[in-house]
C-alpha positions, 0 to 999 in steps of 0.5 A, a space after each residue: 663788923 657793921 658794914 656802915 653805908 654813907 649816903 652823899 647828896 647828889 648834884 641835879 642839874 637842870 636841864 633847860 634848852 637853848 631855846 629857854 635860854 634865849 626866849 629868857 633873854 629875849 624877855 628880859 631884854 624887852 622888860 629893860 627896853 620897856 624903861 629904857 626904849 634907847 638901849 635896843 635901838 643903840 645896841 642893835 646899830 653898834 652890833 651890826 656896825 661891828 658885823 659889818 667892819 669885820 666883815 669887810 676888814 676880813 675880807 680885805 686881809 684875806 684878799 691882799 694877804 692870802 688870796 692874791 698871793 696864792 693865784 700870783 705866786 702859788 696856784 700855777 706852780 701847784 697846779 704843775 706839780 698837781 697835773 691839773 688843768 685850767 682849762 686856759 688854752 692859747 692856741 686851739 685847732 678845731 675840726 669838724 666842731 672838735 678841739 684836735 689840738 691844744 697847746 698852752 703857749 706859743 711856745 708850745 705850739 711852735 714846738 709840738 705843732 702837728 700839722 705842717 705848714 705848706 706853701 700857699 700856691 700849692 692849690 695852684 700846682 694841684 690844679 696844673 697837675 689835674 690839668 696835665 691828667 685831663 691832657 693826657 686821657 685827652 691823648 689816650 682815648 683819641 689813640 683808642 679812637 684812631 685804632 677802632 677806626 682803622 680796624 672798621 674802614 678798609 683803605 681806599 683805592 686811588 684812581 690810578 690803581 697804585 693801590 697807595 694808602 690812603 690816610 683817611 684819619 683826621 689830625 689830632 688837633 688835641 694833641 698837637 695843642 697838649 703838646 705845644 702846651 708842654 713844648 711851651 712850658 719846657 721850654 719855659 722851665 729850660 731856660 728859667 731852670 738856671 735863674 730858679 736854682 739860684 732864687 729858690 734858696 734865697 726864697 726859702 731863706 726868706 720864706 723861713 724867715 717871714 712866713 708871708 707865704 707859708 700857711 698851715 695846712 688848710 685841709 686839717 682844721 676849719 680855723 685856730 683860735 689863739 687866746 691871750 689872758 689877762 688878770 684883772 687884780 680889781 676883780 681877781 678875775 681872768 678874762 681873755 681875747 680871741 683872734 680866730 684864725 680861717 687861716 693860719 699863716 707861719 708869720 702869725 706865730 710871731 706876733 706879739 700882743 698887749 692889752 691896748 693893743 687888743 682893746 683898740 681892735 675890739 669892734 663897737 658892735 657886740 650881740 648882748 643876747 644869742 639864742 639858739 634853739 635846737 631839739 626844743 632846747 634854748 641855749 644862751 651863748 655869750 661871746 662877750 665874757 669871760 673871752 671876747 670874741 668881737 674882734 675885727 675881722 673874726 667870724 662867729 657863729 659859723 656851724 663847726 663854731 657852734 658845734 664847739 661852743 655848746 660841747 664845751 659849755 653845755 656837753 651838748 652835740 649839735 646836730 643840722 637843725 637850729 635856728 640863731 635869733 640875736 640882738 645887738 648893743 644897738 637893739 638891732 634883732 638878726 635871725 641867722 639862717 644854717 649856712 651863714 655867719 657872722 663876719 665881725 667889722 669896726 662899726 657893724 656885723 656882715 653876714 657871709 656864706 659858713 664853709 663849714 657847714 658843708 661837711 655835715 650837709 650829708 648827715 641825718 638829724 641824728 648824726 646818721 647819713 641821710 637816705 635820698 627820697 628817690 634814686 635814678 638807677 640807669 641800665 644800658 641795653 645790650 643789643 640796642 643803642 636804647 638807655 632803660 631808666 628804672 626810677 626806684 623809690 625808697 619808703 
């Protein structure tokens, strides 16, 4: 048998780019607009009109039906169950320029707040306290005088040889008047010890239930900001103001506030440029957006406030050396010095001593303790009365 072999056309294909495509049509599109000039000037409109409203018809349906039920309905709860933060705090302690606590609601805080609150004449006790010490070192170095005394004078003889003694030591003015202090204070808290038992529980009760004299310890933060969010559904932004606290008190926890309410404390004037230079580096804070700190009767500014502000914003760690140059909505220009900040009022800015900015007056530029320039080192002789002073001087 002949093995008979077919032969069948083969389709070619032309292979031409986009780039032909297009330049084709391009071509054409310009041969028919050379008989017709209005066709392109007409398409062109009509095209960029159709762009446009879908664009914005889309935008529109994406924002109503999408967008704004998801931040309303959908993105909290999913952000719980996801464990992710937002990073939008209500209430923060800072400390030394760190955040130390942290707690979303107010709730939150009352709840799981670690650190106590105190009364706020307690200072006034310490001070009664170092006073009854300093009374009492009074008392037992006069009595290690009055010993070495009459170990080294002898007793005097009378003039009738009776060999009576003699008390040759002088009153003890201090402790008489320590201890007619204490008489009179005993005695005080004697005759009052009946009136106290029966108004200490009436003032506890009432000291719970007000709070006007209780504080939260002010040894374990430099100040509390309490942030209160808002929504903007224009913009579908989320924007906040921040009362900060120099101190906390428990009656505080119980305020309530609303947008208006917020609004009318917001001061008139507000800086609309902050720089603050440090290790030649320019940093621009903004005090202003998306939080407001204008508040009255808040101080910004301060160094333990700074500290925090540019670790958040730019996760840099301030160090003692800085320069602040500002301007205010009033073309105003401030140049704040390190040791200062600003105390914020209705209708301008005062500048008022920063107490923060004492705990880090012993560091070094780099973090570390500073090392004096000199030190007096003071030896005392052994035989003479004479005091040796040795100046050493460090290179």
């Amino acid at each position: 048998m002949k093995n008979h072999t077919y032969n069948y056309p083969i389709n070619e294909q032309m292979d031409v780019s986009v780039f032909n495509y297009f330049s084709t049509f391009t071509l054409g599109l310009m041969c028919y607009s050379f008989f017709n000039p209005g066709f392109v000037y007409d398409m062109s409109m009509f095209l960029a009109y159709s762009f446009a409203k879908t664009m914005i018809t889309g935008y529109d349906v994406y924002s109503k039906y999408i967008y704004k039920p998801y931040r309303k309905h959908i993105r909290i709860p999913l952000m719980q169950i996801l464990n992710i933060d937002d990073g939008l705090y209500e209430i923060e302690i800072v400390k030394d320029g760190n955040v130390i606590h942290s707690f979303k609601t107010m709730s939150d805080f009352i709840k799981n707040n670690p650190i106590k609150f105190i009364l706020e004449d307690e200072d006034e006790d310490e001070d009664e306290e170092e006073e009854s010490e300093s009374c009492s070192d009074t008392r037992t170095e006069q009595t290690q005088t009055q010993i070495q005394q009459s170990h080294d004078i002898e007793t005097s003889i009378d003039a009738d040889l009776t060999n009576a003694n003699v008390d040759i030591h002088q009153q003890d003015t201090t402790s008489e008047t320590c201890n007619s202090e204490d008489n009179d204070v005993d005695s005080d808290d004697d005759d009052d010890d009946d009136d106290d038992d029966e108004v200490d529980s009436d003032e506890a009760d009432t000291d719970e239930l007000n709070g006007d004299n209780l504080i939260l310890n002010p040894t374990e933060y430099d100040f509390v900001l309490r942030t209160i969010y808002f929504d903007d559904d224009s913009l579908n932004v989320t924007f906040g103001f921040c009362l900060k606290y120099e101190t906390f008190r428990k009656s505080d926890m119980k305020q309530k506030y609303t947008y208006e309410k917020l609004k009318g404390e917001v001061s008139k004037r507000r800086f609309i440029g902050i720089h603050l230079k440090t290790d030649g580096n320019d940093y621009i804070i903004n005090l202003s957006n998306p939080v407001n700190y204008y508040i009255i009767d808040n101080t910004i500014l301060d160094y333990s406030f700074l500290k925090m502000y540019l670790f958040k914003r730019y996760n840099v760690i301030l160090g003692n050396n800085y320069t602040l140059s500002c301007i205010d909505n009033f073309i105003e220009m401030y140049t704040i010095e390190q040791g200062k900040k600003i105390l914020i009022q209705k209708n301008s800015f005062k500048l008022v001593d920063d107490e923060t900015f004492k705990i880090a007056e012993d560091d070094g530029d780099d973090g570390s303790s500073a090392i004096p320039d000199y030190k007096t080192n003071i030896q005392i002789s052994e035989f003479t009365n004479d005091a040796d002073i040795e100046i050493v001087e460090y290179k």
